[in-house]
C-alpha positions in Angstrom: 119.3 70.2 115.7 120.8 70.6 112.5 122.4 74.1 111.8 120.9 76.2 108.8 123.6 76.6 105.7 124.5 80.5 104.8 121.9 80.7 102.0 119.3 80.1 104.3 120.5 82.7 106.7 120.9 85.4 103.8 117.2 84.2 102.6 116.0 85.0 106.4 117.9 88.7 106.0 116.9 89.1 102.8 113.0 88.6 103.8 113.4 90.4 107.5 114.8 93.9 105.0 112.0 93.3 102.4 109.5 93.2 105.6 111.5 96.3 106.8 110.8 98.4 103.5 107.1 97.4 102.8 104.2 100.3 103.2 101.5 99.9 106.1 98.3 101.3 106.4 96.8 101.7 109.4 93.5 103.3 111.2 93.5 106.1 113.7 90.5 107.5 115.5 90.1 110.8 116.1 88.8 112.3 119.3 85.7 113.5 117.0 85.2 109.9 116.1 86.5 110.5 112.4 89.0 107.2 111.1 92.2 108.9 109.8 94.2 106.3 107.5 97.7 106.3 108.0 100.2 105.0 104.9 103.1 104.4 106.4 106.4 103.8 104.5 109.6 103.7 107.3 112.1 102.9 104.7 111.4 106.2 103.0 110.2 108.2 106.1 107.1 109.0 104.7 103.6 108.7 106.1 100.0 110.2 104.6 97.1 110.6 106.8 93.6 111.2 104.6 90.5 111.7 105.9 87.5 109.2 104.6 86.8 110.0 101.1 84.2 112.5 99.9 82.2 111.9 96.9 80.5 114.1 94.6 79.5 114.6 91.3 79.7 117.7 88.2 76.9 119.1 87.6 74.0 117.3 86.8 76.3 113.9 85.6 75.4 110.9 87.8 79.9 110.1 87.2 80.8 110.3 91.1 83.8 112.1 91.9 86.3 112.5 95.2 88.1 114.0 97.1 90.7 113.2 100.3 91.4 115.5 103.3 95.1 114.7 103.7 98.9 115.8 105.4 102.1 114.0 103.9 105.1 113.7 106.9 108.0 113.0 104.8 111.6 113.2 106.4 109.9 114.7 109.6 108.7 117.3 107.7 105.1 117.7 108.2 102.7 119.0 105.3 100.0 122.0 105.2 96.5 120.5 105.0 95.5 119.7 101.4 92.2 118.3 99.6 93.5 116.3 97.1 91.1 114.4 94.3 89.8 113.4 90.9 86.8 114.8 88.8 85.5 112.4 86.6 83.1 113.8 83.8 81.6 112.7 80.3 81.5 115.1 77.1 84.2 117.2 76.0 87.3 118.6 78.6 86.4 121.0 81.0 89.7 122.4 82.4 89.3 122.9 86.0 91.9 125.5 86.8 90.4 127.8 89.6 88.3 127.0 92.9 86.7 129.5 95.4 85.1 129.3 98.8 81.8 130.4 99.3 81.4 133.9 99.0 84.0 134.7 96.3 87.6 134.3 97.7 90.4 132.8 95.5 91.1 129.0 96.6 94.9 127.8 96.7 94.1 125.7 93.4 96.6 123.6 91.0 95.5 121.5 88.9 96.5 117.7 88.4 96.8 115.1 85.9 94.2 115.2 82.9 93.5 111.9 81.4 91.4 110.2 78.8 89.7 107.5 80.3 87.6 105.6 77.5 86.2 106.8 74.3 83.8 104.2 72.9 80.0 106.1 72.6 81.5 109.5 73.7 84.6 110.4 75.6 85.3 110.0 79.5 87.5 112.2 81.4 89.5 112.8 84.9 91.4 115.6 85.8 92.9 115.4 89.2 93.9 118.1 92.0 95.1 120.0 94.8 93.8 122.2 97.1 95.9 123.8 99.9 93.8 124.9 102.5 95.2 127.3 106.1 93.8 127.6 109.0 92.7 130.9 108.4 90.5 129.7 105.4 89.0 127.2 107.2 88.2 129.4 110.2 87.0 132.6 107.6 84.6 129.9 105.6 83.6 127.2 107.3 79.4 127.1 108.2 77.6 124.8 109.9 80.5 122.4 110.1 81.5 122.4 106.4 83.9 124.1 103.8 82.4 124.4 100.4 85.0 125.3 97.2 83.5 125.5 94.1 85.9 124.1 91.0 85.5 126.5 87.9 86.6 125.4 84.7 87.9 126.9 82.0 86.0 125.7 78.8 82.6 124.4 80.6 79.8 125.3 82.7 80.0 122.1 84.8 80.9 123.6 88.1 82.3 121.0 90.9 81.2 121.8 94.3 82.9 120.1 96.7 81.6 120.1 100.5 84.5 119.4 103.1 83.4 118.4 106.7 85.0 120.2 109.2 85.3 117.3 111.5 87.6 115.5 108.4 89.3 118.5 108.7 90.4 118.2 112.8 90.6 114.7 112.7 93.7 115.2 110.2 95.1 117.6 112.3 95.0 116.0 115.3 96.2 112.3 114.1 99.3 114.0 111.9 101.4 115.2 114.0 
């Protein structure tokens, strides 16, 4: 057997730490039957856990939207539940910068990044964002196994409504821990 030189063992280390630092994802399913995906990253002690995506559209536009049901452990410190997405819309801006639930309340809103995405025959837009939801929200406006928020703009009529299923909801909870 012929012994390996000392660049081939610093190549071997070398690869083993890059292995070490790489992200994972993974699939976890729920009790309810819901598949949680879990990001891993070890080498920064972080790990996501989203829900499948939920699509939906503004307005009458047939541009599909989404949204995630998601919890971000990061040093072993372990996230409120948040709905975090994109809007995508043709026209002029909108502004989304307030949601509510069903019935009037105030949502936990903030909004996200605002980009232009393409401007040949009229203008495309996303604007991204973050909705922190608590269990007493959920439990206060959740019907018939869903959580609807409707995203207001500020310079538009084109109101988002965005239906959460409950069971994307527990399925987090449960797999984040």
């Amino acid at each position: 057997m012929k012994p390996i030189g000392i660049s081939a063992f610093v190549v071997a280390i070398v690869l083993s730490q890059q292995a070490d630092a790489q992200a994972v994802e993974s699939h976890v399913t729920a009790s309810n039957g819901v598949v949680v995906d879990v990001n891993s990253d070890e080498f920064a002690n972080r790990y996501e856990y989203s829900a499948p995506i939920i699509k939906f559209s503004v307005g009458s536009g047939a541009v599909e939207s989404f949204a995630l049901v998601a919890k971000v452990k990061k040093s072993g410190a372990l996230s409120g539940l948040m709905i975090q997405g994109n809007i995508y819309y043709n026209g002029e801006w909108h502004y989304y910068t307030s949601a509510l639930f069903k019935g009037g309340d105030p949502v936990d809103f903030a909004e996200g990044s605002k980009e232009v995405l393409n401007c040949s025959y009229g203008c495309s837009f996303t604007e991204g964002f973050v909705i922190k939801l608590k269990p007493t929200d959920i439990a206060k406006h959740a019907e018939n196994g869903t959580l609807a928020v409707q995203i207001r703009p500020a310079r538009s009529t084109e109101i988002a409504l965005l239906q959460i299923p409950v069971s994307y909801i527990n399925a987090v909870n449960e797999v984040a821990k």
